[in-house]
C-alpha positions as CSV (number, residue, x, y, z in Angstrom):
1,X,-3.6,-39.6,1.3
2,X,-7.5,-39.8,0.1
3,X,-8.4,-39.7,3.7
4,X,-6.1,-37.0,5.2
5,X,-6.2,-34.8,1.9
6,X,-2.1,-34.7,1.7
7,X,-1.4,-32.5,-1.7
8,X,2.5,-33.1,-2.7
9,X,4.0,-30.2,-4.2
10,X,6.6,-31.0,-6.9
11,X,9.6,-28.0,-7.5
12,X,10.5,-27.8,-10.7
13,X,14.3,-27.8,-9.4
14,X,13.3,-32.1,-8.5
15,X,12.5,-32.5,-11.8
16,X,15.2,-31.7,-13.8
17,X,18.0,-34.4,-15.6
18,X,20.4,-33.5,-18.1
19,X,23.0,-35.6,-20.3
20,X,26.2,-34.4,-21.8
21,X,27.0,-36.0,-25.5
22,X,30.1,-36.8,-27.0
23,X,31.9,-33.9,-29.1
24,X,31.2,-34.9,-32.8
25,X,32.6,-33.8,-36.6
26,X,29.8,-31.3,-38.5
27,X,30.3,-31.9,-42.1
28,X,31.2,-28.7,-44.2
29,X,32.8,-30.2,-47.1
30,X,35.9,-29.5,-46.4
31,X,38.8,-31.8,-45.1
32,X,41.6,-29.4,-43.8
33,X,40.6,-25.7,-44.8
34,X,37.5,-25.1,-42.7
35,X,36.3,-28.1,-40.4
36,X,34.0,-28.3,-37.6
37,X,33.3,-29.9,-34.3
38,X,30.4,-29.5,-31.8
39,X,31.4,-29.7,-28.5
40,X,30.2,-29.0,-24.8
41,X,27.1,-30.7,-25.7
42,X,24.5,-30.7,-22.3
43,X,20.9,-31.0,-23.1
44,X,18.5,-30.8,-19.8
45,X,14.9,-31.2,-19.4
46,X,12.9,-29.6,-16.7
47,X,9.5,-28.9,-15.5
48,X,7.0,-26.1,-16.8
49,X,5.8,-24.0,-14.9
50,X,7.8,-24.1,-11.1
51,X,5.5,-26.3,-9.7
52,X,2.5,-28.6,-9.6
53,X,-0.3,-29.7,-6.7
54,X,-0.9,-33.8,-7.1
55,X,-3.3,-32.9,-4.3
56,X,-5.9,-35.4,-2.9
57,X,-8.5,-35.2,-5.9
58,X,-6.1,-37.2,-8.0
59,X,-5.3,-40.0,-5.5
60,X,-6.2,-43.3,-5.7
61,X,-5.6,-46.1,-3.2
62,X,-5.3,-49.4,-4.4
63,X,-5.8,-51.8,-1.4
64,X,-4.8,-55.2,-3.1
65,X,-1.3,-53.6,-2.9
66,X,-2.0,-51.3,-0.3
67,X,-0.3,-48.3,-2.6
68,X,-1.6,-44.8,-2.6
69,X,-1.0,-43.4,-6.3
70,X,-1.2,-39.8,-7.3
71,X,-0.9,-38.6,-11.0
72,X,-0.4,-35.9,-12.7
73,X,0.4,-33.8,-16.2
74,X,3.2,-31.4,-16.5
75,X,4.3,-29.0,-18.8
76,X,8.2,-29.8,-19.6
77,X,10.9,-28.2,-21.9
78,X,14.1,-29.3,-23.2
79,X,17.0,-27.3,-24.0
80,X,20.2,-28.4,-26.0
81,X,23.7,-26.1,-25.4
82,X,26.6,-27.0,-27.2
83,X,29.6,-25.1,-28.9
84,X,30.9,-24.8,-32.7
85,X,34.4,-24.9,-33.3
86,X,35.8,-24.0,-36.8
87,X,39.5,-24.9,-37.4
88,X,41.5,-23.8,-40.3
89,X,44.6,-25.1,-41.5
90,X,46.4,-25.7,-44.8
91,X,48.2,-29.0,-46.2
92,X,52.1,-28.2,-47.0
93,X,53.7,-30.5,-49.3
94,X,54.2,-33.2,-47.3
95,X,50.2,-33.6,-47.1
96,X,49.4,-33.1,-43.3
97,X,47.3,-30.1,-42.5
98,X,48.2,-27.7,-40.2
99,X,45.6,-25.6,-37.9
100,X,46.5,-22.2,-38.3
101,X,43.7,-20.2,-36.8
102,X,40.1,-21.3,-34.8
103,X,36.8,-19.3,-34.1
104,X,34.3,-20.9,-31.8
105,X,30.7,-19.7,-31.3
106,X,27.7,-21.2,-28.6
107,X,24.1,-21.9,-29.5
108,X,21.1,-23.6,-28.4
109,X,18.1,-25.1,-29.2
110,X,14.1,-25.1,-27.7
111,X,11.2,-27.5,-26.9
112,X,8.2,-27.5,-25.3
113,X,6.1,-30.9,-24.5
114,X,4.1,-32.7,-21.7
115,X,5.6,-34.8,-19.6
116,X,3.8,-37.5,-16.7
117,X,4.7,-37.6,-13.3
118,X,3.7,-40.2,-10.8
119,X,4.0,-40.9,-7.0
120,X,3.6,-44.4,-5.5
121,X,3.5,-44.0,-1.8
122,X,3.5,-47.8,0.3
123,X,3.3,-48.6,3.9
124,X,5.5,-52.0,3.8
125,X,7.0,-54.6,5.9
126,X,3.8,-53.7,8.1
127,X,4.3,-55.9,11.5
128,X,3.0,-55.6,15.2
129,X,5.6,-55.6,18.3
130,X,6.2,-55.6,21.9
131,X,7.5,-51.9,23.1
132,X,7.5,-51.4,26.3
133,X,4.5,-53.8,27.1
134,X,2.4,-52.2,24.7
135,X,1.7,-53.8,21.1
136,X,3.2,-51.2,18.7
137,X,2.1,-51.5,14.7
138,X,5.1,-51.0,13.1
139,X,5.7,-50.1,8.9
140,X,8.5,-48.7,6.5
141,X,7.6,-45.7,4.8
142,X,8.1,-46.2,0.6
143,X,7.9,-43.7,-1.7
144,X,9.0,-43.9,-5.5
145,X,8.4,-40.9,-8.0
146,X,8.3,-41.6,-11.7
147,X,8.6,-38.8,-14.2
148,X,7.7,-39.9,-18.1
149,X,8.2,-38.0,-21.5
150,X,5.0,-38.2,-24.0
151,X,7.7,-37.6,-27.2
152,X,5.1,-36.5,-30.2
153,X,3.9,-34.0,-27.8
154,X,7.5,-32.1,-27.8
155,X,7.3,-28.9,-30.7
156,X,9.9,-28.1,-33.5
157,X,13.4,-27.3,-31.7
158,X,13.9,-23.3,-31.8
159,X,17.1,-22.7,-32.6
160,X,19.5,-19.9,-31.8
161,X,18.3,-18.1,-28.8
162,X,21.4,-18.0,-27.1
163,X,23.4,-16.5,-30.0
164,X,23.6,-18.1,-33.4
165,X,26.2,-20.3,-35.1
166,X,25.5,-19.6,-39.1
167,X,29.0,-18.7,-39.1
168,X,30.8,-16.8,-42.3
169,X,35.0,-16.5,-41.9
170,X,36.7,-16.1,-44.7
171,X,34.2,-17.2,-47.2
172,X,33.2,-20.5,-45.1
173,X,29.7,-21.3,-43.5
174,X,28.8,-23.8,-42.0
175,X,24.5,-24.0,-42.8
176,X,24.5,-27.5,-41.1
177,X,24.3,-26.6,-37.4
178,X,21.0,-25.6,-37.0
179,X,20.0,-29.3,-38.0
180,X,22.7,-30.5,-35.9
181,X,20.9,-28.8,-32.8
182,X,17.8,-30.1,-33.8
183,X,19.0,-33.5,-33.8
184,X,20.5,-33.5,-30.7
185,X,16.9,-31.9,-29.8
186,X,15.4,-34.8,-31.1
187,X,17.5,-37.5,-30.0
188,X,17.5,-36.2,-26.2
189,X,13.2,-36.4,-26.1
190,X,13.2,-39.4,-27.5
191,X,15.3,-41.4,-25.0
192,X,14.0,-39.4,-22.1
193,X,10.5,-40.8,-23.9
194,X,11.7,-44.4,-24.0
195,X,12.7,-44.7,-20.6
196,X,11.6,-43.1,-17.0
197,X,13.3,-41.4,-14.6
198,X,13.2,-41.8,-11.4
199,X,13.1,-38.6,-9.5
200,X,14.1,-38.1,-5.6
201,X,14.9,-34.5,-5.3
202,X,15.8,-33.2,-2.2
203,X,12.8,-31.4,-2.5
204,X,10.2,-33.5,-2.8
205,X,11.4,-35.5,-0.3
206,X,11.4,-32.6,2.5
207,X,7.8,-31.9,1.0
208,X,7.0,-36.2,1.2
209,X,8.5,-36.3,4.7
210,X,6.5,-33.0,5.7
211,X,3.3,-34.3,5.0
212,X,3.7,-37.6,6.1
213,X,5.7,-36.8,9.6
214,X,8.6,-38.9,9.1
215,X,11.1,-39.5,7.0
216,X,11.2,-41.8,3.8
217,X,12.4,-45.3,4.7
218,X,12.6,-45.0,8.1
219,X,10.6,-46.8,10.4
220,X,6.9,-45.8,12.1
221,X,5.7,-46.9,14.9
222,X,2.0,-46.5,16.4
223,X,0.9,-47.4,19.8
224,X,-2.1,-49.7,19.9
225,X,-4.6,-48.8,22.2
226,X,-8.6,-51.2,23.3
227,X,-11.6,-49.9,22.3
228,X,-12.1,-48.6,25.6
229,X,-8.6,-46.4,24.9
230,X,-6.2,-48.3,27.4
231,X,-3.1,-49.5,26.2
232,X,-2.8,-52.8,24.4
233,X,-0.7,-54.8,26.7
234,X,1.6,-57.8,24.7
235,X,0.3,-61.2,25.3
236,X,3.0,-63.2,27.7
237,X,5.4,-64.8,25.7
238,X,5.2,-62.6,22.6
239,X,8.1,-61.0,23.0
240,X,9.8,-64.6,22.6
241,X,8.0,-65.3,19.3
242,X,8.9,-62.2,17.9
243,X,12.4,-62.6,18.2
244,X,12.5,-66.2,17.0
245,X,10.0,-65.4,14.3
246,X,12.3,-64.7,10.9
247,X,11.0,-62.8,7.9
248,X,11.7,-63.3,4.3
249,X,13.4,-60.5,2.6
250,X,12.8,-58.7,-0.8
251,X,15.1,-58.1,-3.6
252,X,17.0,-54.4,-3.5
253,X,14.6,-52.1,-5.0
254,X,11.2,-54.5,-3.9
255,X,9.3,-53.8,-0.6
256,X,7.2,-55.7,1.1
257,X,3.2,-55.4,0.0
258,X,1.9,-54.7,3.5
259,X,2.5,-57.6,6.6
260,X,2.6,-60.4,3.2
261,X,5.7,-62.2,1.8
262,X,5.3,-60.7,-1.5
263,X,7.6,-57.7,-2.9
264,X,6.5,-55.6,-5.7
265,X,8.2,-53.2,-7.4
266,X,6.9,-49.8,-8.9
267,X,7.7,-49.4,-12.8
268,X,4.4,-46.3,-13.8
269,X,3.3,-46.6,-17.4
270,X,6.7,-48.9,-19.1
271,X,5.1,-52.3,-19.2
272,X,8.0,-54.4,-17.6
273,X,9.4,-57.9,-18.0
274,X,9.1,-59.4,-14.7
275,X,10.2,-62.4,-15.7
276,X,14.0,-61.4,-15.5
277,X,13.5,-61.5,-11.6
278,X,13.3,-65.3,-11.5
279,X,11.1,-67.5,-10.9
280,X,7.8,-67.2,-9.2
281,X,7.9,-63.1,-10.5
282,X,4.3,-61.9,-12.5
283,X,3.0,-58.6,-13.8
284,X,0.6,-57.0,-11.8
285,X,-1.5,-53.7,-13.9
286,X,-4.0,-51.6,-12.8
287,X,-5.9,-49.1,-14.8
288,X,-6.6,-45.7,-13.3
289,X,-9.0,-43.8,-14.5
290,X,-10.2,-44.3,-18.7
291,X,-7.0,-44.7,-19.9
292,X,-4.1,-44.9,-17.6
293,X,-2.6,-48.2,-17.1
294,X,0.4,-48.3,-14.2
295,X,2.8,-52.1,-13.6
296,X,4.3,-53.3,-11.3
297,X,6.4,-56.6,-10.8
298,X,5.5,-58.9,-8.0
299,X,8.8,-61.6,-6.6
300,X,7.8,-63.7,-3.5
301,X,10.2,-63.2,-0.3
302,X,13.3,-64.9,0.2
């Protein structure tokens, strides 16, 4: 990437999640004439503006782990879209109440913040082989995209823009929902803030596979040619080696770190605990630029 000056272009439509809540009472002091429920509750976060260039001058290659990192700042929104449904009903005299009548309204509520997005691209499993008669170098294209939430940078929620629900019937309003948007606001950037998600739009992965000429997780193979620019015939016997040679294997969601038997896993700025992965597993960090530190766990092979 830093030698070939590859620029991935992220679409805001790869960067998008959403999460649908559970329906849930809104208190209005009343226990049969004038209740409320939000439901339909979907809140979605997505990039601002339709795209960003990580382009070359933000790559760094890291050739302990032979990764190729590129980072970048993006301007993010979340929006929360949920419906209010008012019942109204009246207790008889054996005390159960009885809907008689509902009104329902839809709302929705506004942020702005900056989110972090980060591609680690890895050439793994690297290997040389006998094609043909020719020595082949051989490697599994890797490519994991992180996408993190900076919380405190997210604004106060605007409410309403969609309609309002500061609803009046029949002498009843409900006052509470505007906080109730702003909560679920507030409770959607803070989980997307304590955990990342992992993006792998299609996207981004046409764009990856573009630039890179092949597509992600499949297999390249190069040709090996002398100095002199004849082919690099196998040495006899190699061919035999090869197929009795047996490599270890890493854990689902580890590749390999180059031709080694280590496996490392890609985790961006959440400081992991490698630990869980068993025995032999350590924390590998490496700070990029003044302030950005990026993990990942290492496992040996098995």
């Amino acid at each position: 990437m830093t030698r070939n000056q590859v620029a991935i272009t992220v679409d805001k439509g790869d960067v998008k999640v959403a999460q649908r809540f559970p329906n849930e009472k809104i208190e209005t002091g009343n226990s049969c004439w004038g209740t409320a429920e939000a439901k339909n509750v979907v809140a979605t976060a997505l990039m601002l503006p339709a795209t960003v260039d990580l382009g070359p001058e933000g790559v760094v290659y890291i050739d302990e782990i032979q990764n190729s990192i590129a980072v970048g700042t993006v301007q993010h929104a979340v929006s929360v879209d949920l419906s209010v449904r008012v019942s109204f009903g009246s207790k008889f005299w054996f005390g159960n109440c009885v809907n008689i009548f509902r009104r329902t309204c839809s709302t929705n509520g506004y942020s702005e913040g900056t989110n972090k997005i980060s591609v680690n691209i890895a050439a793994s499993n690297v290997l040389t082989e006998c094609i043909g008669g020719q020595e082949h170098l051989t490697f599994k294209i890797d490519a994991k995209v992180i996408d993190e939430a900076d919380g405190g940078s997210y604004g106060k929620v605007i409410v309403g823009k969609k309609g309002g629900c500061n609803l009046k019937i029949l002498g009843i309003k409900i006052g509470s929902i505007n906080n109730k948007i702003q909560q679920y606001a507030t409770r959607y950037v803070q989980q997307s803030g304590n955990k990342f998600q992992e993006l792998r739009g299609s996207r981004l992965v046409a764009e990856l596979e573009k630039k890179l000429g092949v597509r992600l997780g499949s297999i390249v193979s190069l040709p090996l040619n002398n100095a002199d620019g004849t082919p690099r015939t196998c040495a006899q016997g190699r061919r035999k080696r090869a197929a009795n040679c047996v490599r270890k294997s890493c854990p689902s969601g580890f590749v390999r770190i180059g031709e080694t038997d280590t496996c490392q896993k890609y985790f961006g700025r959440t400081k992991p605990n490698c630990t869980k992965f068993g025995e032999g597993a350590n924390l590998y960090e490496r700070k990029i630029g003044s302030y950005l530190i990026l993990y990942w766990c290492h496992v040996p092979g098995v």
